[in-house]
Structure formats: structure tokens, C-alpha cells
DRENVOFI-924887 format. One record per atom (N, C-alpha, C, O): residue in three letters; atom name; x, y, z; residue number from 1; chain. Coordinates in steps of 0.2 Angstrom, whole numbers, padded with zeros to 4 digits. Last residue first. Example, Ala and Ser with C-alpha at 12.3 -4.5 7.8 and 13.67 -1.06 7.14 Angstrom:
// DRENVOFI-924887
residuo atomo X Y Z num cadena
SER N 0064 -0011 0035 2 A
SER CA 0068 -0005 0036 2 A
SER C 0064 0000 0039 2 A
SER O 0067 0006 0040 2 A
ALA N 0066 -0028 0039 1 A
ALA CA 0062 -0022 0039 1 A
ALA C 0066 -0016 0039 1 A
ALA O 0071 -0017 0042 1 A
This chain:
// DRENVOFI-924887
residuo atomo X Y Z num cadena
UNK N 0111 0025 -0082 95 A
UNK CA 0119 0025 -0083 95 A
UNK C 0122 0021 -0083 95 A
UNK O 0128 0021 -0084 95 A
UNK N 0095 0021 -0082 94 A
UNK CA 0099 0021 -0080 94 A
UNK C 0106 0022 -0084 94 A
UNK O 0106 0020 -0090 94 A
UNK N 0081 0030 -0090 93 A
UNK CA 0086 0026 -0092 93 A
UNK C 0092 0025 -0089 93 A
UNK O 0096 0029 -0091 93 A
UNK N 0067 0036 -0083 92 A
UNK CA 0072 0037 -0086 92 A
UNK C 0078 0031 -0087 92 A
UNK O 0078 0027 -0082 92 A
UNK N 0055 0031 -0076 91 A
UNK CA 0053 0028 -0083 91 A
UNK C 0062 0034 -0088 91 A
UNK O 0062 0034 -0094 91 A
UNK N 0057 0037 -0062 90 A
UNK CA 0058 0031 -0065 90 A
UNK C 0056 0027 -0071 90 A
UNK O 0056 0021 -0071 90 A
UNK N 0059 0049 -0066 89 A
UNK CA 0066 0047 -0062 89 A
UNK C 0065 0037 -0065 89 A
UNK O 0069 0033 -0067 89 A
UNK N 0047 0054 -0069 88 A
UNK CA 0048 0056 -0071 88 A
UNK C 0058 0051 -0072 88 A
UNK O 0061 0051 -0077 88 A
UNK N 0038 0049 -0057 87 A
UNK CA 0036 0047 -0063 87 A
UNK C 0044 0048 -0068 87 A
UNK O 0046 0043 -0070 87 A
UNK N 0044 0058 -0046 86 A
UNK CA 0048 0052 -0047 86 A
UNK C 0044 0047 -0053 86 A
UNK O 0047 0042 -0054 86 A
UNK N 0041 0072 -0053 85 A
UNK CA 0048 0071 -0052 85 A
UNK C 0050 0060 -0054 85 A
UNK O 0054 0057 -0057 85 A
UNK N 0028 0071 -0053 84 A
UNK CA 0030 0071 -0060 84 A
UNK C 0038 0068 -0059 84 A
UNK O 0041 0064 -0063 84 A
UNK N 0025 0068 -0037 83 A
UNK CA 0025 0063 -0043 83 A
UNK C 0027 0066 -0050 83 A
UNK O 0028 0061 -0053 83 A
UNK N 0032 0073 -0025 82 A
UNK CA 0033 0075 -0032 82 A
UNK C 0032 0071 -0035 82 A
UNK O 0037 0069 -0037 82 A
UNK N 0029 0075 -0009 81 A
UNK CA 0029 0071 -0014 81 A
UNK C 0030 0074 -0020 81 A
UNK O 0027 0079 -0020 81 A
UNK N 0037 0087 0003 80 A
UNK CA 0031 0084 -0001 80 A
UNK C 0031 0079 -0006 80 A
UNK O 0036 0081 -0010 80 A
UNK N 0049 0082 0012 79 A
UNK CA 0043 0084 0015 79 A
UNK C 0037 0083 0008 79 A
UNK O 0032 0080 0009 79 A
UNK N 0058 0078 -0005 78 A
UNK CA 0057 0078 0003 78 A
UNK C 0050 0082 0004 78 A
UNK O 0047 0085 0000 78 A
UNK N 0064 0067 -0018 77 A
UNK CA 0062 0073 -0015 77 A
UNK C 0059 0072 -0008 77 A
UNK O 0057 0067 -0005 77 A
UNK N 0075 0056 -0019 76 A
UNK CA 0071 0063 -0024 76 A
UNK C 0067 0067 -0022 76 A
UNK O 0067 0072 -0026 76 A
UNK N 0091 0049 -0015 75 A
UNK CA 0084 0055 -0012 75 A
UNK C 0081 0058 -0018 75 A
UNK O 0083 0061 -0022 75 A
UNK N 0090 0034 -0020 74 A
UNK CA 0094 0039 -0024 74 A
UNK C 0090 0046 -0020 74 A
UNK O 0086 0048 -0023 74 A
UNK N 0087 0020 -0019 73 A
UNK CA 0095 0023 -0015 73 A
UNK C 0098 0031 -0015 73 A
UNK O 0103 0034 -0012 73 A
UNK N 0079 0016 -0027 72 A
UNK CA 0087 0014 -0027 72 A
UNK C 0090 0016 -0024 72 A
UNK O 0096 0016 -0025 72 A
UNK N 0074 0033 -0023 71 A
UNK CA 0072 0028 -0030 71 A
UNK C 0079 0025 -0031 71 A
UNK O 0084 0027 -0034 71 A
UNK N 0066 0040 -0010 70 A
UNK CA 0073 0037 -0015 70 A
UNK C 0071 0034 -0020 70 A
UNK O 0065 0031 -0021 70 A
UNK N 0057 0052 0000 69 A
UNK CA 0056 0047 -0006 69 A
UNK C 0063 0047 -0009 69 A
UNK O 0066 0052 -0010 69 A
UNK N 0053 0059 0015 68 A
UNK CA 0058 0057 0011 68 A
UNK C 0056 0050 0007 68 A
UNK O 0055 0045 0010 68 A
UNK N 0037 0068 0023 67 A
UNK CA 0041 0059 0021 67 A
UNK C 0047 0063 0015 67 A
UNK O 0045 0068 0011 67 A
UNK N 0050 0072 0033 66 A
UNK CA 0048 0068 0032 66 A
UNK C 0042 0070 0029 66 A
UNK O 0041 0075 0032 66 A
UNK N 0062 0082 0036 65 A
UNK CA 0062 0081 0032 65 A
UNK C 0056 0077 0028 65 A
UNK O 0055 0077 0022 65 A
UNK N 0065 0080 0054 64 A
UNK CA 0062 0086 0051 64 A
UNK C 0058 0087 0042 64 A
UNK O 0054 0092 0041 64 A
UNK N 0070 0066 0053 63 A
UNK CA 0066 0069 0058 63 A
UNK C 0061 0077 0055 63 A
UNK O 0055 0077 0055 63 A
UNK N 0081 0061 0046 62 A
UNK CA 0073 0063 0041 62 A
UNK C 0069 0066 0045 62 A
UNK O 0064 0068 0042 62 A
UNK N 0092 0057 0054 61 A
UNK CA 0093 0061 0046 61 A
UNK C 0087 0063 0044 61 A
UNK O 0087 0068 0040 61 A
UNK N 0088 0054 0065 60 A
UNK CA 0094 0059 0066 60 A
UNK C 0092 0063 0059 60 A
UNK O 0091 0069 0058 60 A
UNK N 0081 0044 0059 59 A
UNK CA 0078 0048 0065 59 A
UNK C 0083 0054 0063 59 A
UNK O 0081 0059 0059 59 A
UNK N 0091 0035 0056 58 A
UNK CA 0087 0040 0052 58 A
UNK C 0083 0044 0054 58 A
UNK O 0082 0049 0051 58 A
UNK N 0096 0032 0066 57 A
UNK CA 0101 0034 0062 57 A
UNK C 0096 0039 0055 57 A
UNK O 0097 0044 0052 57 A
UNK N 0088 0024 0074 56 A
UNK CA 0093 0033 0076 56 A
UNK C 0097 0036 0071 56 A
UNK O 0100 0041 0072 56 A
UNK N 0075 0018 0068 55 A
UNK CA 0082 0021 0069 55 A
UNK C 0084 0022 0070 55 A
UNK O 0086 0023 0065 55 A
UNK N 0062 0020 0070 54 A
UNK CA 0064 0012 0070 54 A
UNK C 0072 0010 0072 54 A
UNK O 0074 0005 0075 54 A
UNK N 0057 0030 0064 53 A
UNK CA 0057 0030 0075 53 A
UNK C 0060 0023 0075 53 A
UNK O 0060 0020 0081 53 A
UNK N 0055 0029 0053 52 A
UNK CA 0063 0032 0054 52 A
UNK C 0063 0032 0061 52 A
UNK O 0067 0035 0064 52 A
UNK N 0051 0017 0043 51 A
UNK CA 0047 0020 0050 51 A
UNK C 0055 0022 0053 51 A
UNK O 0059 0018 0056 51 A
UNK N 0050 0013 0026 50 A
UNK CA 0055 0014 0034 50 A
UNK C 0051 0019 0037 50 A
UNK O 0048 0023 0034 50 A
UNK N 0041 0006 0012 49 A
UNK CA 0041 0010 0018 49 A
UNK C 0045 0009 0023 49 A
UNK O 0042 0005 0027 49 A
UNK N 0043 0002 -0003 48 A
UNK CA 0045 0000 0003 48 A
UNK C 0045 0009 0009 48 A
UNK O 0047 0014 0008 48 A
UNK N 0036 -0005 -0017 47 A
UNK CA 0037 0001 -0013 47 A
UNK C 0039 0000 -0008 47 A
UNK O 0035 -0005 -0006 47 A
UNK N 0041 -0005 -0034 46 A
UNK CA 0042 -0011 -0029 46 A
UNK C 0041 -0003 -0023 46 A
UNK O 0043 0003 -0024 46 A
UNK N 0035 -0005 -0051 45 A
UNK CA 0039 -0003 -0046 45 A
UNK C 0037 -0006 -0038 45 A
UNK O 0032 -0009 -0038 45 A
UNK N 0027 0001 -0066 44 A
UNK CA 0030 -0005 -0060 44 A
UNK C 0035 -0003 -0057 44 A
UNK O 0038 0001 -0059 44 A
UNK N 0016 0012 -0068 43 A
UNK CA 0021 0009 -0068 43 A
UNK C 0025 0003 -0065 43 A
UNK O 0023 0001 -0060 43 A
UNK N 0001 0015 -0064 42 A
UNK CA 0005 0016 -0068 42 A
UNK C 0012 0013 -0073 42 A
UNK O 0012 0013 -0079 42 A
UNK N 0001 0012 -0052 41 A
UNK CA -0006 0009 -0056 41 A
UNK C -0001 0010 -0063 41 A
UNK O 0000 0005 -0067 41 A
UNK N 0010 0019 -0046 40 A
UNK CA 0011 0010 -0046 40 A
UNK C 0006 0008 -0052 40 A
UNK O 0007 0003 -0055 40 A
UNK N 0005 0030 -0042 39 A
UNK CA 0011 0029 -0047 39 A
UNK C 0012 0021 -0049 39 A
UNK O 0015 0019 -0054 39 A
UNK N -0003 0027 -0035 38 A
UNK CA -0006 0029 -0037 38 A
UNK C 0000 0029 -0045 38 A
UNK O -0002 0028 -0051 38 A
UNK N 0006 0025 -0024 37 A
UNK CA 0002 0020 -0026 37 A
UNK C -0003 0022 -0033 37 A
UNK O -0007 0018 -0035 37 A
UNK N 0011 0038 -0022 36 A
UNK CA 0018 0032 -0024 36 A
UNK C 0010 0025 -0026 36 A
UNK O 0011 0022 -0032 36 A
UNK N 0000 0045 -0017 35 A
UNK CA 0003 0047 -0024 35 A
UNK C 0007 0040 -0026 35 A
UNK O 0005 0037 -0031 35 A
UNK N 0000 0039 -0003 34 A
UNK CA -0007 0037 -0009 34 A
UNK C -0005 0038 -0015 34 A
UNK O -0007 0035 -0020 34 A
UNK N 0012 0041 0002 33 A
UNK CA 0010 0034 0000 33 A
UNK C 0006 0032 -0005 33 A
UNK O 0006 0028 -0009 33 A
UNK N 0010 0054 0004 32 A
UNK CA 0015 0051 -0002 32 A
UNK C 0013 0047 0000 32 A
UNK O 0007 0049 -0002 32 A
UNK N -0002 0055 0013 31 A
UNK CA -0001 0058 0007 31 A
UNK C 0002 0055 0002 31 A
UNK O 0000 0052 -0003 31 A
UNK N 0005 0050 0023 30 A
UNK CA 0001 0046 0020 30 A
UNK C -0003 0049 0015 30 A
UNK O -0007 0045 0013 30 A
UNK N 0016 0060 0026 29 A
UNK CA 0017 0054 0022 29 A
UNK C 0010 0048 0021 29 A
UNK O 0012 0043 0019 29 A
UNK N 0006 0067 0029 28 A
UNK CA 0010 0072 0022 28 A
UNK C 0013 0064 0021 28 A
UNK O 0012 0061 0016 28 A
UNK N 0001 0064 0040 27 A
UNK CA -0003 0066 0036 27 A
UNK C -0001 0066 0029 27 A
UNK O -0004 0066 0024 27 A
UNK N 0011 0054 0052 26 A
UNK CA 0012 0059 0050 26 A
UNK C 0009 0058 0043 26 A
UNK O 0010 0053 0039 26 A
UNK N 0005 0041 0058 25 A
UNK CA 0004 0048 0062 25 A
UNK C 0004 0055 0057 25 A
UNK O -0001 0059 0057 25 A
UNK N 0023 0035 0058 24 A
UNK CA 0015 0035 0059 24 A
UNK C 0012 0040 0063 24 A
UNK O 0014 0043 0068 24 A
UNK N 0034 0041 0046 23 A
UNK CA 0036 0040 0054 23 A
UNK C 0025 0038 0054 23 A
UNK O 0022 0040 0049 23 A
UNK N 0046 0038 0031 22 A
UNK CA 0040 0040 0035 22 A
UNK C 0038 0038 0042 22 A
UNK O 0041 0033 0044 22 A
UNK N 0053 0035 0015 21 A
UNK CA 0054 0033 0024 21 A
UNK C 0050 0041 0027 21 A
UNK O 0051 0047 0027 21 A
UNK N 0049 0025 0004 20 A
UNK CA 0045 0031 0009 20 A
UNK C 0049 0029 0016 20 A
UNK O 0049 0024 0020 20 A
UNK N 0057 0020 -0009 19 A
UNK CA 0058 0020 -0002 19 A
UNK C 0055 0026 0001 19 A
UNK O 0058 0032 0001 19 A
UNK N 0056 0011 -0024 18 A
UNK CA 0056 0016 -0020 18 A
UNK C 0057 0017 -0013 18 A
UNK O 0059 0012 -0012 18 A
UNK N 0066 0000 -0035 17 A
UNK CA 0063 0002 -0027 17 A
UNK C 0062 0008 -0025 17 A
UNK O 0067 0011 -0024 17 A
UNK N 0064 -0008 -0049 16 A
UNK CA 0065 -0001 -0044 16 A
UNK C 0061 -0003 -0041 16 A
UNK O 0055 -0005 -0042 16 A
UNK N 0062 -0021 -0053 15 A
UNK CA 0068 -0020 -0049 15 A
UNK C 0068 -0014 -0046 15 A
UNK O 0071 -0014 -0042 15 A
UNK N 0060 -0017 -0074 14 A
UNK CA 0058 -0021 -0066 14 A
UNK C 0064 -0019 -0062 14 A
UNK O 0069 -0015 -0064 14 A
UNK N 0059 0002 -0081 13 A
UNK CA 0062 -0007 -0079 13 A
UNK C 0062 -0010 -0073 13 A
UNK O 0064 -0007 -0068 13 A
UNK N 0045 0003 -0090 12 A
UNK CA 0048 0004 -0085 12 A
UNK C 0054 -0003 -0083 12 A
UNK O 0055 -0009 -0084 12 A
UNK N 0038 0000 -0102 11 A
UNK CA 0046 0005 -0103 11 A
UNK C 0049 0005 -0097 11 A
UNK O 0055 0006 -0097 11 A
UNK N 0028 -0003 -0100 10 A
UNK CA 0031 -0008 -0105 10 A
UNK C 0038 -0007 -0102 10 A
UNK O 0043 -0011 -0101 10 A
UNK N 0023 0009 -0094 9 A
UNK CA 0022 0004 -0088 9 A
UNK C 0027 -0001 -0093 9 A
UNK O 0031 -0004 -0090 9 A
UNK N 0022 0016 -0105 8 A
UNK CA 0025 0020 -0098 8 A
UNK C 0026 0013 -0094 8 A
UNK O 0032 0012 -0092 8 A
UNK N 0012 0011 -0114 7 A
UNK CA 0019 0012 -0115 7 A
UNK C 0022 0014 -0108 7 A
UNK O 0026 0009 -0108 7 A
UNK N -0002 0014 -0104 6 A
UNK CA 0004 0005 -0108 6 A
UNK C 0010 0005 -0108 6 A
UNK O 0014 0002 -0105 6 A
UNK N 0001 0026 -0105 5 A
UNK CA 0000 0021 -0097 5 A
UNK C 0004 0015 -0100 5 A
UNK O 0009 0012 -0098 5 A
UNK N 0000 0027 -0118 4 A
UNK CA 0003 0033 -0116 4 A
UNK C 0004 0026 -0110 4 A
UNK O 0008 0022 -0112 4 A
UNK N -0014 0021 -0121 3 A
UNK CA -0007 0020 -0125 3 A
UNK C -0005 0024 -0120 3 A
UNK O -0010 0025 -0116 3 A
UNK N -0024 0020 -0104 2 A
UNK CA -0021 0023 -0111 2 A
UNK C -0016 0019 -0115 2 A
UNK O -0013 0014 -0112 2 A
UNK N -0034 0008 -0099 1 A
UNK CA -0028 0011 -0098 1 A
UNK C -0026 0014 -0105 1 A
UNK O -0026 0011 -0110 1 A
């Protein structure tokens, strides 16, 4: 593992949660999965996958948008993954 990875991984803070909410079946979230895990080797972080057909309430909200990635709670991005974005979201310093 680099300097760069070490530090990135020392720096991170315990306790975030990601959240893939994703439906089975669908290719582009088991895309983001393998990025989110791939971001894991990386950093610490906790990953939780919702199955939005488990819902109606997320059904209603992600049906078209899926996979939808949060960090705590927070959308960071849709239909495609953005690793630099959520690299990015969780090695920043909370408020």
C-alpha cells in the first residue's frame, strides 16, 4: 500500500456509512458495488446496500435513479458511481 493509501485510510474517520440503494438484476449497481469496494481497500468505511423493491417509499424515490450512493445520509451521486466524488466526500472533514 502506498504513503498516499496509508495516509488516506489513517485520515479517514470511523463510522461512515455508505448506502447503495440498488434493486437485483441491475448491472450499473453491481458496478457501484465493486467501485464502493474497491474504495474500501482504501479507506474505512462501513457499506450498506437497500434493495428499493423492499419499499414503496424508495421504490417511488430511486426507481428511475438507481444505483443511488449517500454517505450518512447525504445523496452523492446517482445512476453512475463517482469514486473520486465519494473518495473525495469521505476523507473531507465533517462541520
Amino acid at each position: 500500500m502506498s504513503e498516499e493509501a496509508q495516509a488516506a485510510r489513517a485520515d479517514a474517520r470511523e463510522g461512515r456509512v455508505v448506502t447503495l440503494f440498488s434493486k437485483p438484476g441491475c448491472h450499473l449497481c453491481e458496478q457501484a458495488m465493486a467501485g464502493l469496494r474497491r474504495l474500501r481497500a482504501e479507506i474505512c468505511f462501513e457499506i450498506q446496500e437497500r434493495d428499493i423493491g423492499s419499499d414503496e417509499g424508495l421504490l417511488r424515490a430511486y426507481f428511475d435513479r438507481i444505483p443511488v450512493v449517500t454517505l450518512d445520509g447525504i445523496e452523492l451521486c446517482d445512476c453512475v458511481l463517482d469514486e473520486e466524488l465519494v473518495r473525495d466526500a469521505l476523507l473531507a472533514d465533517r462541520a
